[in-house]
N, C-alpha and C positions, 0 to 999 in steps of 0.2 A: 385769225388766219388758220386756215386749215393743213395740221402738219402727217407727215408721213410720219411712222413709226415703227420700226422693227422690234420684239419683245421675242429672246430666245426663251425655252421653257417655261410656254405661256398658258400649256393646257390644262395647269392647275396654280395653285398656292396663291403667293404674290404675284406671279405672272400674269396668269387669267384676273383677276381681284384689277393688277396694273391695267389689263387689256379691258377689261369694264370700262374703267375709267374714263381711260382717251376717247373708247367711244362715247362715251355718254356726254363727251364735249365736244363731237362731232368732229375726230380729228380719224385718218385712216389708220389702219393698226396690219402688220404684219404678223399672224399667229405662226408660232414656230412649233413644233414637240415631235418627239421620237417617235412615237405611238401615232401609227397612220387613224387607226380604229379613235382614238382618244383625239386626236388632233380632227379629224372627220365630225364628232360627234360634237367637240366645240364648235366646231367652224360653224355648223348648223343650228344650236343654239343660239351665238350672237347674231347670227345671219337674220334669224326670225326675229329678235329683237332691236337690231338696229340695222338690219340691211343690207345686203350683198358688196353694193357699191365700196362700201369702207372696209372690204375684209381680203384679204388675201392669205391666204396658206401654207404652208412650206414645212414639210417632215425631213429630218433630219438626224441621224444620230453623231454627236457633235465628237465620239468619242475614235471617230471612224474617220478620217483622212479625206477619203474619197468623200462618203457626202458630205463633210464641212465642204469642200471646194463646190460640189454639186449645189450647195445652199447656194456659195454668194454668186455662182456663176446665173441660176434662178432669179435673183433679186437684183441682180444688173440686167438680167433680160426684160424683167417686167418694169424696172424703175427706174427713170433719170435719175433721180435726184430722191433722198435721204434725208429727212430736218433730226431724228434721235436715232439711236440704237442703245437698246437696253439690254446688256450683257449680263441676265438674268439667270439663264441654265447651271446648273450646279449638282455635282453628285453627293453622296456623303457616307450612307453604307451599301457597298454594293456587295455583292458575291465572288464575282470576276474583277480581280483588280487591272491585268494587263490585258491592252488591247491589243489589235491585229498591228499594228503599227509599233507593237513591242515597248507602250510605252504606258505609263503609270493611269489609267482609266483617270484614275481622282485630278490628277495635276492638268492631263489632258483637257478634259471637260472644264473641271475649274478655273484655269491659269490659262492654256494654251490655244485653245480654241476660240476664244474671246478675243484673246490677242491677236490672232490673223485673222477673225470675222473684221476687228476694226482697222487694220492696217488695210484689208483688200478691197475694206467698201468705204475708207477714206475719202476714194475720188466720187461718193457718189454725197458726201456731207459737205455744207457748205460753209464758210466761217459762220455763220449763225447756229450751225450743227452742232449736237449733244451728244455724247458718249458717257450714258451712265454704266460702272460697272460696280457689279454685285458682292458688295465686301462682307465685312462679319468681324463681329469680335474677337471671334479666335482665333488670332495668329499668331505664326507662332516661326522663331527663325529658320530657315534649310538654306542647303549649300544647293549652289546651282545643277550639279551632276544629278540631283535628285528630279529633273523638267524631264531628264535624258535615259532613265533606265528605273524599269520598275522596284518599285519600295515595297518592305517585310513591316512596314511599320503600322498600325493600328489607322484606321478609319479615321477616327479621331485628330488622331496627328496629324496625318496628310491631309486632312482636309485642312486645318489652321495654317500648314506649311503654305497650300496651294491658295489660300486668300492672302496670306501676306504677301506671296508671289504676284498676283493681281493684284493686289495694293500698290506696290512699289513699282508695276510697269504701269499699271495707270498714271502714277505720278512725273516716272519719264516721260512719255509720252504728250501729259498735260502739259506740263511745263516747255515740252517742244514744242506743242500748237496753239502756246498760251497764245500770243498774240494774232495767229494768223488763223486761229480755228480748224477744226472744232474744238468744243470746249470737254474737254475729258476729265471727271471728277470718277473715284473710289466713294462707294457710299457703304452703310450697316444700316440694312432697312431696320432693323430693332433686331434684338436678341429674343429668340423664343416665340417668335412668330408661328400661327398654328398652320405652319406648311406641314406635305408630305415628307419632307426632308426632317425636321423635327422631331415628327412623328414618330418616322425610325431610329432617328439616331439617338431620343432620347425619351421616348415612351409616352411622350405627353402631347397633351392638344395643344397648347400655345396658346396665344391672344390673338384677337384678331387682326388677320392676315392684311385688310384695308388698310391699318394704318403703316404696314412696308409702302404698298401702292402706294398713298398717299404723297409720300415724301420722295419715292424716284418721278412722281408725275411734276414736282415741285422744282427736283433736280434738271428734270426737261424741258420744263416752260416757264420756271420764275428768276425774275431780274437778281432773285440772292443767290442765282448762282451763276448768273452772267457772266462773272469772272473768277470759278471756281477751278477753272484748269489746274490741274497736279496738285489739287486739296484730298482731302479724304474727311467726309461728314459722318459722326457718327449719334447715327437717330437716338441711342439709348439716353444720350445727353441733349440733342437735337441740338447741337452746334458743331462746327468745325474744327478738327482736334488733331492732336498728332497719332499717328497710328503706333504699329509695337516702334520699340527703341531702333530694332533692327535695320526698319525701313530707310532710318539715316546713313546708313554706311552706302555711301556712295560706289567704291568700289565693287559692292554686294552688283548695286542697280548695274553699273556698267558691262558689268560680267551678263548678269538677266539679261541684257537686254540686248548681246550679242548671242546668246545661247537662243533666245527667241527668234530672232530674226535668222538664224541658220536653220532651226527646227522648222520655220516657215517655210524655210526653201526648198526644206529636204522632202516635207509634207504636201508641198506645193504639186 
């Protein structure tokens, strides 16, 4: 059966590598990227390879308010209905860390904007729907005030801050819609993967980037993860594991998960 699928930050790395994939099993793909020129020049690549009909486009900078809202309000015009969403886009060393919205670029992008891409295009997933979101091994504990006002703190840091942040609303989240769907899992495509992101942040090529792909295409269409709601899988082990310690402090989540859903509204 042929599924729709949304891929944010798809016009390289794991993204694009992900967005290969699904075409090449003749399912539709939603290309997402910030770069009109770079998102244009993909689009027409796959286009000649596999075909207009299964591609659709959508630029966006995720870091920016307005067009996050611009994106889902796009993708509710062009689409009933949603079978995955792959909360892929991810910063790691930027220049600019605060954006116009006065709020920490890294946690934005990484944490926050994922978080209202899937609460607002909920209504468009069905219980059979997928929500994989983009984890990593490096997390690393923060206090919630840190979602809400720009951080002094190194790249590095904030970015392990802002995946454990996504970890731990993915898990709310999941465990909310465990039974009634969609199915909302935290993945680690692998550590050291030979993305863009790597490449800056720690100088080297990586391995190849298919085998991330691989295992979120797995996460989206295989019955092992049917009932992965509010897990978190980590590919380095390729099983399903507990994230940092921190993730357990329930009070932690409950706090997250009021501080998101207000940023939501504010952003809104």
């Amino acid at each position: 059966m042929k599924k729709t699928v949304l891929i944010t930050g798809s016009t390289d790395g794991i993204g694009l590598a992900t967005a290969r994939t699904f075409l090449s099993m003749g399912h539709r793909v939603l290309l997402h990227g910030r770069s009109q020129s770079k998102l244009d020049s993909v689009y027409s690549e796959l286009s000649e390879q596999f075909g207009q009909e299964l591609l659709f486009r959508y630029r966006a900078d995720l870091s920016i308010a307005q067009e996050l809202r611009s994106l889902v309000a796009a993708v509710r015009r062009d689409h009933d209905s949603l079978d995955v969403l792959i909360n892929n886009a991810g910063v790691f060393n930027i220049a600019q860390t605060v954006s116009a919205d006065n709020l920490d670029i890294r946690f934005m992008v990484n944490t926050i904007a994922p978080f209202i891409l899937t609460e607002q295009l909920l209504e468009l997933l069905n219980r059979q729907g997928r929500v994989v979101n983009l984890s990593s091994a490096a997390q690393a504990p923060f206090s919630v005030s840190e979602l809400t006002q720009p951080s002094g703190l190194s790249d590095g840091a904030v970015y392990a801050k802002s995946k454990l942040a996504l970890t731990m609303w993915s898990g709310s989240l999941g465990e909310k819609y465990k039974h009634s769907g969609p199915m909302i899992v935290a993945v680690n495509p692998k550590s050291f993967l030979g993305s863009k992101m790597v490449h800056e942040a720690y100088g080297m090529q990586g391995s190849n980037v298919q085998q991330g792909a691989d295992i979120l295409v797995e996460a989206a269409l295989s019955d092992a993860f049917a009932q992965a709601g509010g897990l978190y899988f980590d590919n380095d082990i390729g099983q399903f594991s507990a994230p940092h310690s921190a993730a357990s402090d329930s009070e932690l989540a409950d706090e997250l998960m009021t501080t998101l859903a207000s940023l939501s509204a504010q952003l809104n």
